[in-house]
N, C-alpha and C positions, 0 to 999 in steps of 0.2 A: 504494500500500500504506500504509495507515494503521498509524503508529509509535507505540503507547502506554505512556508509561511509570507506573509502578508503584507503589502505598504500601500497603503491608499496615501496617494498626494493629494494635500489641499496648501495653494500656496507655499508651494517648497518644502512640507513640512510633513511628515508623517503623524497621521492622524485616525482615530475611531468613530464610526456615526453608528448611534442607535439606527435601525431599522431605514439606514440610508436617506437619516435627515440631516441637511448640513449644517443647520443651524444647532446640533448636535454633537458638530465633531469636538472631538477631545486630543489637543497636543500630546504627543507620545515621545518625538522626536523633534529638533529641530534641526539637525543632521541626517538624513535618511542616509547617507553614504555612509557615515559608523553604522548605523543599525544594520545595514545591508550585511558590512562585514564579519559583524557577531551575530548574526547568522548562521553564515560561512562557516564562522569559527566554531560552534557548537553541531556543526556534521549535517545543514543543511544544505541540497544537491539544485534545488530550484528557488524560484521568487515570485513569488506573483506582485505584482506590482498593478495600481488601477492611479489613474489621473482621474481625479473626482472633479476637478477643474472642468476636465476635458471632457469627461461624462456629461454635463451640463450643458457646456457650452459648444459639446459639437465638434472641435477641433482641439488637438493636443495643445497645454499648457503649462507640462512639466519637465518638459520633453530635456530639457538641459540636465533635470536632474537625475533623470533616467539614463541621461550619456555618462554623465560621472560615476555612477553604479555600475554600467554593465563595462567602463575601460578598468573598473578599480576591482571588480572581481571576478571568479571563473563560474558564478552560477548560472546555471540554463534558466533566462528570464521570460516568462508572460509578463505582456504589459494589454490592459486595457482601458479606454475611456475617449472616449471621443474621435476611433478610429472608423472612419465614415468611407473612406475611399482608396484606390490601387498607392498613388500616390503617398500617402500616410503610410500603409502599409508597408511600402518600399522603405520608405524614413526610415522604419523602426527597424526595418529588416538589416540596415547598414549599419547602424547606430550599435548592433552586437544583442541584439534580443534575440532572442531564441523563436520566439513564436508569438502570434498576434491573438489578441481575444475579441471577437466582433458582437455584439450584442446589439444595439438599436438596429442597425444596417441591415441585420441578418434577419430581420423579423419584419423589415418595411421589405425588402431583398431580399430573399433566400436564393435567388439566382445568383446573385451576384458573390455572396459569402461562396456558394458553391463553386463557384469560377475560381475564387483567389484560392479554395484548398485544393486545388488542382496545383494551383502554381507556386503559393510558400505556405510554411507552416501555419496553420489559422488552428484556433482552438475555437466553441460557440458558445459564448455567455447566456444560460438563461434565468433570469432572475425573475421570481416570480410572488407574486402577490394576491392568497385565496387561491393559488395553482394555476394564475392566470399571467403571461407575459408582461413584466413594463420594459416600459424603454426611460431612454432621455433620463440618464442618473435616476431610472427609479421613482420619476417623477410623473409620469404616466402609465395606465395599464388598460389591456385592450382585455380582447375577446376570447383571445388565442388559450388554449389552455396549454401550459408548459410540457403536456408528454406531448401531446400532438405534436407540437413545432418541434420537437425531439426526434420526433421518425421522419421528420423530413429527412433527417440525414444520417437518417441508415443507408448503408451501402456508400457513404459517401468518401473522400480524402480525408475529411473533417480531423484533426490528430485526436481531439478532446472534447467534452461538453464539462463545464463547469456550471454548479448549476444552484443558486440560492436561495432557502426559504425569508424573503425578506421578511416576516413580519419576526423571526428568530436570529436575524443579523445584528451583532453586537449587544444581544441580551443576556450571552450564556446561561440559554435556556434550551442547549443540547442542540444538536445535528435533528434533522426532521429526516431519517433513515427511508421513511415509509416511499417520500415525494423523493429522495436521490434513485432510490432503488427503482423505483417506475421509470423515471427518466433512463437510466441506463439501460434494462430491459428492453423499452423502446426504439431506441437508438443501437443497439448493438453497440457503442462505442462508447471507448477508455473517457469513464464519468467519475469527476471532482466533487466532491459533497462543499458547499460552502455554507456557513452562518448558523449559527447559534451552537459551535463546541466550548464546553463548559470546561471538560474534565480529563485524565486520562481514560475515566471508562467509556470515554464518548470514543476514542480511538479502537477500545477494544469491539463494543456494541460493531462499528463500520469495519471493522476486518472480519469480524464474524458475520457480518451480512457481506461479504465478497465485495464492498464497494471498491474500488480503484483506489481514489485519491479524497484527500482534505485538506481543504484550505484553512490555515489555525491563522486569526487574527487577535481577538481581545484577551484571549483566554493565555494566551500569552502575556501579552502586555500589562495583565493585570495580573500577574502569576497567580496562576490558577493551575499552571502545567510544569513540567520540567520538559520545555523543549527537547533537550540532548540526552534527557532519556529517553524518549517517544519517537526518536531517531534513531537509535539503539533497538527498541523493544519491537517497534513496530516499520522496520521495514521491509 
């Protein structure tokens, strides 16, 4: 089970938002470049990284700080938030990220996300609220129910679905197991559990349900977990 830990950018700064309100976020960091390293340094292999700027506003915003991350370490980085077009894509692609995470674009577009995991590595953000898709940081939520737009892309290139029960995002009120595990089933494909891990039994709970991956944000930050044990234990 691959263990990914967390940076949401807001204004250069590594930050936490309850249930992805931004008037919520909470300072963690003001250097996301240390944080990135003591990462690194307690045995983790990836990064998720999200431009909460960029989520918002549509086009990347933190994009300078994410170049100093990915020249200053050797992790395999996801970056998502306001990755809209080939062009971005490309950016991030040179900039040394590993892979891209598409979520509004991919749900206004599934054509078009399905093009680009043809051509580089795309991972599909879906974040969901009442088990239904929002877009636009979370800020909107349609009709779509999150397995559905899930089997869109089975059989697809897609490397990954990441996939978040927002109303359980920065609550540590446990991984929603039930909605990861439908999304993966649906989709045939390598699925991230994100938002609301509390504990280390929330790591055991998901390796006993075969889930793939998790993304560990607060439950960290707030130590609630021994990251580089969970490193260790669970991978």
């Amino acid at each position: 089970m691959q263990i990914i830990p967390a940076i949401d950018l807001k204004e250069g700064c590594a930050v936490r938002l309850r249930q992805g309100l931004m008037e919520s976020a909470k300072i963690y960091a003001k250097n996301p470049e240390e944080l990135a390293r003591h990462f690194e340094s307690l045995g983790a292999k990836f990064l998720h990284i999200v431009d909460l700027d960029g989520a918002f506003a549509g086009i990347p915003k933190n994009r300078a700080v994410i170049e100093t991350i990915c020249k200053d370490s050797k992790l395999k980085i996801e970056v998502g938030g306001g990755i809209r077009d080939e062009e971005t894509i490309k950016a991030y692609l040179d900039l040394g990220v590993s892979r891209v995470i598409l979520g509004s674009i991919a749900l206004k577009n599934p054509e078009f996300a399905l093009q680009m995991a043809e051509k580089y590595a795309v991972v599909i953000g879906i974040d969901a609220k009442n088990g239904k898709v929002a877009t636009e940081g979370w800020a909107e939520s349609g009709g779509t129910l999150a397995w559905d737009f899930a089997e869109r892309f089975r059989g697809s290139k897609v490397e990954a679905i990441i996939c978040t029960d927002i109303a359980r995002d920065g609550m540590l009120s446990g991984i929603n197991i039930e909605f990861t595990k439908k999304i993966q089933d649906k989709s045939g494909i390598f699925t991230i559990a994100s938002g609301g891990l509390s504990c280390e039994a929330d790591f055991a709970a998901l390796k006993e349900a075969k889930i793939n991956g998790v993304i560990v944000g607060k439950a960290f930050y707030e130590g609630k977990i021994d990251l580089q044990k969970a490193f260790r234990t669970f991978k």
